[in-house]
N, C-alpha and C positions, 0 to 999 in steps of 0.2 A: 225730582226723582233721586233718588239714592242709590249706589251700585258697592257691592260687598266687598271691603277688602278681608284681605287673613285677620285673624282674630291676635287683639294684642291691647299694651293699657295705652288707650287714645284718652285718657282722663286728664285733661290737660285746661288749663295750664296748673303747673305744681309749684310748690315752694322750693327756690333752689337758694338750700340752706348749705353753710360751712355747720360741719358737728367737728369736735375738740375732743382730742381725750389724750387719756396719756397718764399716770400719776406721780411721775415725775418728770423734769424738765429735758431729763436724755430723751423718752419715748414720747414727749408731745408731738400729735400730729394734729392735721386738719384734712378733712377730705369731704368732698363737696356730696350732697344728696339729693336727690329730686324724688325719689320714694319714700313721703315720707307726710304724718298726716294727724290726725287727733282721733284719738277710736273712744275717749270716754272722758265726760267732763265733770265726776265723782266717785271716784277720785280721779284727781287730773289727770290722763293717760296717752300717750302717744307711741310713736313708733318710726324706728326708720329700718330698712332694708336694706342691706351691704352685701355683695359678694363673699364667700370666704376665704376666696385668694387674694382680695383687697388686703394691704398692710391694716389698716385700722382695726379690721377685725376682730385677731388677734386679741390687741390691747383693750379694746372693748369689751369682747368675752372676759380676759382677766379680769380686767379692774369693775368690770358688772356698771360701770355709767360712762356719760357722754356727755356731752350740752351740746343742743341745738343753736345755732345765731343765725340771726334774719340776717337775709343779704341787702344791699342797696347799690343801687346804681353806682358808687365812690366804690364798694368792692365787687363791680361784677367783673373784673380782671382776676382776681385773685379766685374768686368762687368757680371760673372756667381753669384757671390755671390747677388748682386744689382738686379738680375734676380727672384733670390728663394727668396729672403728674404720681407717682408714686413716692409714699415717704421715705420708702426704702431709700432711696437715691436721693434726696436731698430733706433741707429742715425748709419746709413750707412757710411753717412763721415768718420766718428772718427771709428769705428771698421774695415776698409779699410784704413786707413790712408792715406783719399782723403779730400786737401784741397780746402775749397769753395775761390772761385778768385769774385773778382768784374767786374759782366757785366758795360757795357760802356752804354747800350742803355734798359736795359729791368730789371727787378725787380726780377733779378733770380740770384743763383749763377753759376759762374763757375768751372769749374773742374782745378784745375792750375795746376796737372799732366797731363793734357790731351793735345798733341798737336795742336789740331786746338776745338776750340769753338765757335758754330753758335748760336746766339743771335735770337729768335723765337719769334717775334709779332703775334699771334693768329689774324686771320682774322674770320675764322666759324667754326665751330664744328658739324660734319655731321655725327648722326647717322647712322651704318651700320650693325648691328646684335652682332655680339662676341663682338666686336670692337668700339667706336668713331673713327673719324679722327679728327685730330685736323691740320686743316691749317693755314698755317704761314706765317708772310713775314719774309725773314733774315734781319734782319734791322743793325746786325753788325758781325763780324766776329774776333775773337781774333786768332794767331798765333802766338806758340811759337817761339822765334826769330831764336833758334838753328836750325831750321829746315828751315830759307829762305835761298838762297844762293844768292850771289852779284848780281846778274843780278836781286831779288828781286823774282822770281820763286820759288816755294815749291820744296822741298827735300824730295817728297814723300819716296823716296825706305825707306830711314833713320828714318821713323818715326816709322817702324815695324810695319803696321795699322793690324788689325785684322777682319774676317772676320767670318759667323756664317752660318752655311749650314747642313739643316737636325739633327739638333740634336747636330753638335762639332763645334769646333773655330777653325779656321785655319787662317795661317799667309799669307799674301797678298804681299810677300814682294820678289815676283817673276816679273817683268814686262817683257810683251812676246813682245812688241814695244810702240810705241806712238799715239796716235789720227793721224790717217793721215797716218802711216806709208807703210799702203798697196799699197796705189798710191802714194805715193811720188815718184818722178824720181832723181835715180840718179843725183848726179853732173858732169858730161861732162867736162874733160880734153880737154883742146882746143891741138890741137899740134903746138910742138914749143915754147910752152910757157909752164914755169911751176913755 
């Protein structure tokens, strides 16, 4: 049986992602997201949600991008601390000991701890109550190399990702099968032949 609570986003568990931005080195920040998702994959498109008393804000609105970085277990101290902390009051990079990397396509930095970095062109900015959305096109995407395997495929399990749900972080680094794996059929042994 099920019993109703207040209505609110129990859509869990979320990506609890470090976003970057800043266009130059005085205003790099980092601050952590857990709103935040894929709304269209032609063109590539996502989205994260920030308060607009949040410092990041701000410099987001100017500078119109961002870059998303996956988190992993090696920074879920920094990604909870980038969360409570405000930029205002101190430089997140340096007291995390997270180096800013060079986006290829947008005026933000990236996270070079971070195994994967999505590169955020702002398209609109849509007031919603607690929240902005800020939507985006992915206009580049960085990969750390350790993590492609020869066939050129991400080495998800190995990147340790982390994940954020109701309050804790937890590690994602369970996979229960593969896109598809429900229907996939068997391979058929022909006989005779092996």
């Amino acid at each position: 049986m099920k019993k109703d609570w207040k209505p609110g986003t129990m859509i869990y568990p979320l990506p609890a992602v470090l976003v970057s931005c800043g266009a130059t080195p005085d205003e790099y920040n980092v601050l952590t997201i857990g709103w935040t998702g894929t709304i269209c994959s032609n063109p590539p498109m996502c989205y994260i949600s920030v308060r607009p008393e949040r410092y990041s804000y701000d410099i987001i609105k100017r500078n119109g991008c961002f870059v998303i970085n996956l988190t992993t277990k090696a920074l879920a101290k920094a990604t909870d601390f980038c969360g409570v902390r405000s930029g205002r009051d101190c430089d997140k990079f340096t007291l995390m000991g997270l180096t800013p990397g060079k986006s290829s396509m947008v005026n933000a930095p990236t996270i070079e701890e971070s195994p994967v970095s999505i590169e955020c062109q702002v398209v609109e900015i849509k007031p919603l109550g607690s929240h902005d959305m800020f939507i985006a096109e992915v206009v580049n995407v960085q990969v750390d190399e350790r993590y492609l395997l020869d066939d050129g495929t991400l080495d998800m399990a190995s990147m340790n990702l982390i994940a954020y749900t109701h309050g804790q972080y937890f590690d994602v680094n369970n996979p229960k099968g593969f896109f598809g794996w429900s229907v996939r059929k068997k391979k058929v042994i022909k006989r005779g032949k092996r």
